[in-house]
C-alpha positions in Angstrom: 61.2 52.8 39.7 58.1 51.4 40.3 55.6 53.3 42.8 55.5 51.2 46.5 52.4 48.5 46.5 49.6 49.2 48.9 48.8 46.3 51.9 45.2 45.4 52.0 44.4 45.4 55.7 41.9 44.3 57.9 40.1 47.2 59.7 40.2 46.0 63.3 37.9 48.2 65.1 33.9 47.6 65.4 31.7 49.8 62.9 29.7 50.9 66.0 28.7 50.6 69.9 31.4 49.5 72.2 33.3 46.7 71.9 32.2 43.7 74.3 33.7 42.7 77.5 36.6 40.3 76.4 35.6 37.8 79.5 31.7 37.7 78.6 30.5 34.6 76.5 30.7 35.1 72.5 33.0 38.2 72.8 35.0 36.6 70.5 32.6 35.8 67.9 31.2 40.0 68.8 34.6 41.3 67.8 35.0 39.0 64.8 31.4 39.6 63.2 32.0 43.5 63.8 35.6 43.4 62.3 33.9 40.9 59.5 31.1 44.0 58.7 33.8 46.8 58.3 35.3 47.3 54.8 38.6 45.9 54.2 41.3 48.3 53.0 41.7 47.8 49.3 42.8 49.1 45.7 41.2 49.2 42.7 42.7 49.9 38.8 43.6 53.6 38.8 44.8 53.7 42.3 41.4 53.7 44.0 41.5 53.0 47.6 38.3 51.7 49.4 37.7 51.4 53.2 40.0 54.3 54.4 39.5 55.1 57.7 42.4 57.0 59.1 40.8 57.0 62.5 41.0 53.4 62.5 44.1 52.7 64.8 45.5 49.6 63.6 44.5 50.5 59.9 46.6 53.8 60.1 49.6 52.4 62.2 49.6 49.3 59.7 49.3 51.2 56.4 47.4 54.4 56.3 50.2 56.9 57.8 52.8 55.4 55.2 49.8 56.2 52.2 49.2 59.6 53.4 53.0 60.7 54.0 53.0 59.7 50.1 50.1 61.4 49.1 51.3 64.6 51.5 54.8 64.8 50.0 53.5 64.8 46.5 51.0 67.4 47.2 53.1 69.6 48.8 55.2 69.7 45.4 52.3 70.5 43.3 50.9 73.1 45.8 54.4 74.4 45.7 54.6 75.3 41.9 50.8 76.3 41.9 51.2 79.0 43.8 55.0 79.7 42.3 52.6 79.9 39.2 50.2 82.1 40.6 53.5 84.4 41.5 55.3 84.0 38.2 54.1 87.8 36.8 54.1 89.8 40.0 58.7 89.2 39.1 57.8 89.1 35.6 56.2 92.1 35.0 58.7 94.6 36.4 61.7 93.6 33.8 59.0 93.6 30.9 60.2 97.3 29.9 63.5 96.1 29.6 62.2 93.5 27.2 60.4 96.3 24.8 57.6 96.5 26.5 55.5 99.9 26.5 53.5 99.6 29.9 51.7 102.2 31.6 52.4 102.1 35.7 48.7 101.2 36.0 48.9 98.7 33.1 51.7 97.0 34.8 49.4 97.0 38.4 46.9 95.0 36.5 49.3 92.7 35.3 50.2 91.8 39.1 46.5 91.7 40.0 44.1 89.9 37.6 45.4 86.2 38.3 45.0 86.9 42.4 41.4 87.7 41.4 41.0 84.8 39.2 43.0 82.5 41.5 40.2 83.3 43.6 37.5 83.5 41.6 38.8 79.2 41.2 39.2 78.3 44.6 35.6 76.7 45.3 34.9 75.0 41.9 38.6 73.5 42.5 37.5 72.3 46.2 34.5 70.2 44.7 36.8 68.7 41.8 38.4 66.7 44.0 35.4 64.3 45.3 33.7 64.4 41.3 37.4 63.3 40.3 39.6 61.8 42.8 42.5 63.7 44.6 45.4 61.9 42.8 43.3 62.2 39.2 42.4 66.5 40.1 46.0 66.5 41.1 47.2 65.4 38.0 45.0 67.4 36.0 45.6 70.4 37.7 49.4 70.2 37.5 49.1 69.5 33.8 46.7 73.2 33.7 50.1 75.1 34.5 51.6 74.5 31.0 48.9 76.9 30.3 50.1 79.8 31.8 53.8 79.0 31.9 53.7 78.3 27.6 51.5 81.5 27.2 54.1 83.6 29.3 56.9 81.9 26.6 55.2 83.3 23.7 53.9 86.7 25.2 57.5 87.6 26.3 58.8 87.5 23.1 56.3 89.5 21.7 56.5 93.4 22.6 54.2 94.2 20.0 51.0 92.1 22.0 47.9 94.6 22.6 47.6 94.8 26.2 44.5 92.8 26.3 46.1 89.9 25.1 48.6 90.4 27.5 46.7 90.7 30.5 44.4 87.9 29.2 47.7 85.1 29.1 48.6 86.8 32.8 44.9 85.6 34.0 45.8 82.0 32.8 48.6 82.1 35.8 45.4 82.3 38.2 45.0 78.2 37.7 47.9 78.4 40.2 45.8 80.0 43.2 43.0 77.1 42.4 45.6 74.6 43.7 45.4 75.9 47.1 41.7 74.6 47.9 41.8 71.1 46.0 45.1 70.1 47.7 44.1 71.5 51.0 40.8 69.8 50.9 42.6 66.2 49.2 44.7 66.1 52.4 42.3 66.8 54.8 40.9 63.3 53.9 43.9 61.6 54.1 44.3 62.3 57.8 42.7 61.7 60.7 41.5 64.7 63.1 44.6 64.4 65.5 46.9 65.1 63.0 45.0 66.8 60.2 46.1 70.2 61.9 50.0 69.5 61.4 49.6 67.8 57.8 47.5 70.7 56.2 49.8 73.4 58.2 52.8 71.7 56.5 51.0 71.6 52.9 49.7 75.3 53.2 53.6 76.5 54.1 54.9 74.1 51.4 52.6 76.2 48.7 52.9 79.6 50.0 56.9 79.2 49.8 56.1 79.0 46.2 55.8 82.7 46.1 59.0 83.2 47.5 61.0 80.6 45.5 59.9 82.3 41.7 60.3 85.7 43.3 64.3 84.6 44.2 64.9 82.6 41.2 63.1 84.4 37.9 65.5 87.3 38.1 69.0 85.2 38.1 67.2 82.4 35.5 66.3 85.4 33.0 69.8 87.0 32.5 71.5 85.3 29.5 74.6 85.9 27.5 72.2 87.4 24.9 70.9 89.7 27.6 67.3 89.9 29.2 65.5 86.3 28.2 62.3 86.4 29.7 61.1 83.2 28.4 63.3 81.1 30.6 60.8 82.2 33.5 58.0 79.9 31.6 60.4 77.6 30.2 61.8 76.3 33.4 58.3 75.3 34.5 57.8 73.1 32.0 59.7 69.9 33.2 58.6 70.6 37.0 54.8 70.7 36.2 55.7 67.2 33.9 57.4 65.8 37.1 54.4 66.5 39.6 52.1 65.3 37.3 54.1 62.1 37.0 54.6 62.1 40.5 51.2 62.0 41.3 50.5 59.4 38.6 52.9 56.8 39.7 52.6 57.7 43.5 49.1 59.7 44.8 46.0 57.6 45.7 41.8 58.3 45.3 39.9 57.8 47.7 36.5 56.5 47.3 35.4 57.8 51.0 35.8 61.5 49.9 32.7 62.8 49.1 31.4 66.4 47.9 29.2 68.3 50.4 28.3 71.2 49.0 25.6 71.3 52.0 29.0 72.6 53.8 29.3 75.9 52.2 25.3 76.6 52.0 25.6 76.0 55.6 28.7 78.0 56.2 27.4 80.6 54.1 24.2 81.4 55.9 26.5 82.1 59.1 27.0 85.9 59.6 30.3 84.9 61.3 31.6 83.2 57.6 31.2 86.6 56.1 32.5 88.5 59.0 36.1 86.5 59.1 36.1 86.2 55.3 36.2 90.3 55.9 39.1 89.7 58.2 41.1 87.1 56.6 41.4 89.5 53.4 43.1 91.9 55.8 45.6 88.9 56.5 45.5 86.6 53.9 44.6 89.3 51.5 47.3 91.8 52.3 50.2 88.6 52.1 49.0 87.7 48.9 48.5 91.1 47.5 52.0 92.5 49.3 54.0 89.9 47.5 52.4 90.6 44.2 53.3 94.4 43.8 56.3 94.0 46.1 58.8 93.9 43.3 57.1 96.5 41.0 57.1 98.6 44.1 61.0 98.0 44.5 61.4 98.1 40.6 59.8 102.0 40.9 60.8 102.8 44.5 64.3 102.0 44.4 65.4 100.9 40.7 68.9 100.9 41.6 68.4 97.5 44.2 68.6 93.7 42.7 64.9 93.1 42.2 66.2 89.3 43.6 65.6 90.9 47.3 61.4 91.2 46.4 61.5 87.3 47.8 62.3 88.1 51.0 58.6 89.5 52.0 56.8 86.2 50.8 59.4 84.0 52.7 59.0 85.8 56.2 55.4 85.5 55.6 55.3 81.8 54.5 57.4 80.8 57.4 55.6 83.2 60.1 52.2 81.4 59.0 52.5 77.9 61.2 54.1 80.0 64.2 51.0 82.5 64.3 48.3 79.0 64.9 50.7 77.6 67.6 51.1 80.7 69.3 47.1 80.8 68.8 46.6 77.6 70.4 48.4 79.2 73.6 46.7 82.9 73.6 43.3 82.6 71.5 43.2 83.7 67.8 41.4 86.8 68.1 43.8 88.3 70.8 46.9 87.0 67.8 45.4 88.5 65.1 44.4 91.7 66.7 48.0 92.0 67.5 49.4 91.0 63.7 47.2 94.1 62.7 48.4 96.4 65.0 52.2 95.1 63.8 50.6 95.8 60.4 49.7 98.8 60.6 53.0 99.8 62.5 55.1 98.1 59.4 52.9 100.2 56.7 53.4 103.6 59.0 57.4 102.4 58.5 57.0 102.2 54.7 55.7 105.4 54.5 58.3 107.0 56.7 60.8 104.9 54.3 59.7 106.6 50.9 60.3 110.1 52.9 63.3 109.2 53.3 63.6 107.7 50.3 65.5 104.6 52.7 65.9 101.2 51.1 66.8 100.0 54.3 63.9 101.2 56.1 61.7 100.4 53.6 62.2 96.9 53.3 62.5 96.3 57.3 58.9 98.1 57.7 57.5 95.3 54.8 59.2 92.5 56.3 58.3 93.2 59.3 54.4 93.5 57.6 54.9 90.4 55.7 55.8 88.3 59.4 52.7 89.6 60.7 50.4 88.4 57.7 51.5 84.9 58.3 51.6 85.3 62.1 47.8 86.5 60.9 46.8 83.6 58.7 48.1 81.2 61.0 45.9 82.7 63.7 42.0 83.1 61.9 42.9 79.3 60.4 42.6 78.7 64.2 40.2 80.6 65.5 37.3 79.1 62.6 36.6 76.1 64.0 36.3 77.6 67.4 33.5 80.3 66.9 31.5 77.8 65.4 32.1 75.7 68.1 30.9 77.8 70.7 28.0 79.8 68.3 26.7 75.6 68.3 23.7 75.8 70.7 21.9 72.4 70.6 23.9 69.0 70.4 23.3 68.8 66.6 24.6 71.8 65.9 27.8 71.1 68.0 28.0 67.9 66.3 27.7 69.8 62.9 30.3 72.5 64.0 33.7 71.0 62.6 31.3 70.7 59.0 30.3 74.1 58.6 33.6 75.7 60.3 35.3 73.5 57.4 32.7 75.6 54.4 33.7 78.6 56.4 37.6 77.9 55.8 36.7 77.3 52.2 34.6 80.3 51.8 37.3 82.3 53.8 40.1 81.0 51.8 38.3 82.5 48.4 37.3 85.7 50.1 40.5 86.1 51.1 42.5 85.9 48.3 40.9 88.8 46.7 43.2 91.1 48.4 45.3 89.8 46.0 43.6 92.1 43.6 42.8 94.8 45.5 46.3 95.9 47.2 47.6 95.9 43.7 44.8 98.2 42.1 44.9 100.5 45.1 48.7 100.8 44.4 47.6 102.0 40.7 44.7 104.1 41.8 47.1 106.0 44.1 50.0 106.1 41.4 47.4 108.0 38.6 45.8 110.4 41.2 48.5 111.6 43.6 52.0 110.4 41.8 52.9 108.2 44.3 52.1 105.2 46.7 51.8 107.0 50.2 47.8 107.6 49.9 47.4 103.6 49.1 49.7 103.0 52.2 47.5 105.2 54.4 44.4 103.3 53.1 45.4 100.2 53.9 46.2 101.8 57.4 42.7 102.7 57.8 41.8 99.3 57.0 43.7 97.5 59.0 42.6 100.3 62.6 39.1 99.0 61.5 40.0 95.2 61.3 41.6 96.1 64.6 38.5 97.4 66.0 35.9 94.8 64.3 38.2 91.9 65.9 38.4 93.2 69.3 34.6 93.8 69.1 33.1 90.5 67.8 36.0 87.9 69.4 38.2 89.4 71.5 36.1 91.9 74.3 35.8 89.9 77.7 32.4 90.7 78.4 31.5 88.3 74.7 31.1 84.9 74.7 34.0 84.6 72.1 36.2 86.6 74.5 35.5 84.2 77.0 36.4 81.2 75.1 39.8 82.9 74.0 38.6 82.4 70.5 
């Protein structure tokens, strides 16, 4: 099968001014010297595109939406087992005592934590490798990094006998999967143009955060053999998808000469008080989502050993599919006023979870998290939203309103990194809480605290009427 050719087409609209009156004298000639001056669209060895201009109408209708549905479809797939990557030892780690493991409870916490914190740790560098690179080239390159991970988790699993340090070591390699996130978001983002860039990244984000979900559901029924417990097969089954995405992107994904680096984005970003203050508020979101679905199943595994460790996928597939759903309903009611009301069903799902382990309730239990886990997508959904409109309306001059979408787009990047830390931290607080009280309930009421003071920092900054943000419905 050989990959579809591209169409070299003629951008049809003027590089600048408005086009001339089609009755004056030498309109003709005005449209055809302007047409003449723009770029064509063309390929170069190593599927190089130049001239790409998805707001071009004719260019995109002709050839450009065909090109980025491609691109999309094979970026969604390599998104997808990035992040199933990312996820691979938060259902690992739980059925390593069964494979002759000697783990401590904290131990196994760690386990589940470090590759959130080096996931994020790669997020920016990964954002600028796609414009030093090229999006299909970092694509390919980055696909190729999960054999890393997925290999190292072969040969660790088979050896009970590995010092923890090694062990946690070859868990950090799985954090190349939480650098996908950023180069694929920000790859995409040139590949559409503005009226459709919302729906295109919404569909890629989804399409990576199901990742989590999918290894969650299908490491425990792969692992169980006729020889037993063969934790290898969780590596080994990534081996020919990350060899398919890579070859997918080879044959199929596109660069684009167009996209270039601007790190000015972030420095800009950065010095905004208003980066740092939703960064804060996306770890309650984002942070709690990622963090959530990483001890979920070591929670179940020590909670309630007696349940199929299978069900720990449910939590990150609620949240994955809530995510899109929290920016529409966003777009109706203002992102603040959303998220303000995902923490307050937050914080009513943790209060369940602890009422569940008093009870010692399966049922409850995992009702009160999926119910938490709908509300950090409804979350996510809702702060992606509400970004580009605080620095919309913080703009005060007609350069800086001009510069908004450009430093709300270092924000999301900034954010996204910030965020993911709560992969990390929820985990560690669990093992904090294990060594010094026995149980999980004190980390529970933590992250209750946290989330009344998210409440309260969102309804202060973006939500009250009297603000400008409240105004705006932020």
């Amino acid at each position: 099968m050989s990959a579809p050719p591209h169409t070299p087409t003629e951008a049809s609209r003027p590089v600048a001014g408005q086009a001339p009156d089609p009755g004056s004298p030498g309109a003709g000639a005005a449209v055809r010297d302007a047409t003449l001056r723009r770029p064509p669209l063309t390929t170069r060895p190593g599927r190089w595109i130049d001239g790409w201009d998805p707001e071009d109408a004719e260019q995109w209708r002709s050839a450009g939406q065909a090109i980025a549905r491609r691109n999309l479809v094979c970026s969604i797939f390599a998104e997808f087992l990035g992040f199933a990557v990312w996820a691979l030892w938060s259902i690992v780690v739980p059925q390593l005592p069964g494979a002759g493991f000697d783990l401590t409870v904290d131990q196994m916490f760690w386990l589940v934590a470090v590759p959130s914190l080096v996931g994020a740790t790669l997020r920016i560098p990964y954002t600028f490798a796609v414009p030093l690179v090229g999006g299909r080239n970092w694509t390919i390159i980055s696909a190729l990094l999960l054999l890393l991970p997925v290999t190292g988790l072969v040969w660790a699993v088979q050896n009970p006998d590995l010092s923890f340090g090694v062990l946690l070591a070859i868990a950090a390699l799985a954090g190349v999967g939480g650098g996908n996130f950023a180069s694929s978001m920000a790859n995409i983002s040139f590949f559409y143009p503005q009226a459709e860039k919302g729906r295109a990244l919404g569909l890629n984000a989804a399409g990576g955060n199901i990742g989590t979900a999918a290894v969650q559901f299908v490491v425990p029924l792969v692992v169980v053999g006729s020889a037993g417990l063969q934790l290898e097969r969780a590596g080994l089954m990534f081996v020919p998808l990350v060899l398919l995405a890579a070859t997918l992107a080879w044959r199929y994904m596109d660069n684009l000469s167009c996209a270039r680096s601007e790190p000015g984005l972030f420095a800009s970003a950065a010095r905004s008080r208003h980066t740092w203050i939703i960064s804060v508020i996306y770890i309650g979101t984002f942070g709690s989502f990622i963090g959530f679905a990483a001890a979920f199943p070591t929670l179940l595994r020590g909670q309630f050993p007696e349940v199929a460790l299978s069900i720990a996928f449910t939590g990150a597939l609620v949240g994955s599919v809530a995510r899109p759903f929290g920016g529409m309903l966003a777009d109706r009611v203002g992102g603040a006023r959303v998220t303000i009301a995902a923490f307050t069903v937050m914080l009513l799902g943790t209060l369940g979870a602890i009422a569940a382990l008093r009870a010692h309730s399966f049922g409850l239990f995992l009702g009160s998290f999926l119910v938490l886990f709908t509300a950090t997508g409804t979350g996510n959904g809702s702060i992606y939203r509400m970004i580009p409109a605080v620095f919309r309306l913080t703009a005060r001059t007609d350069a800086e309103r001009a510069a908004s979408g450009k430093r709300a787009a270092g924000c999301l990047g900034i954010a996204g990194a910030v965020g993911a830390v709560g992969g990390f931290l929820v985990p560690r607080a669990f093992a904090m809480s294990t060594n010094h009280t026995g149980g999980i309930e004190a980390a529970l009421w933590g992250v209750i605290g946290c989330y009344a003071v998210l409440i309260v920092l969102t309804w202060a900054i973006y939500a009250r009427r009297s603000s400008a943000f409240g105004a705006g419905a932020v």
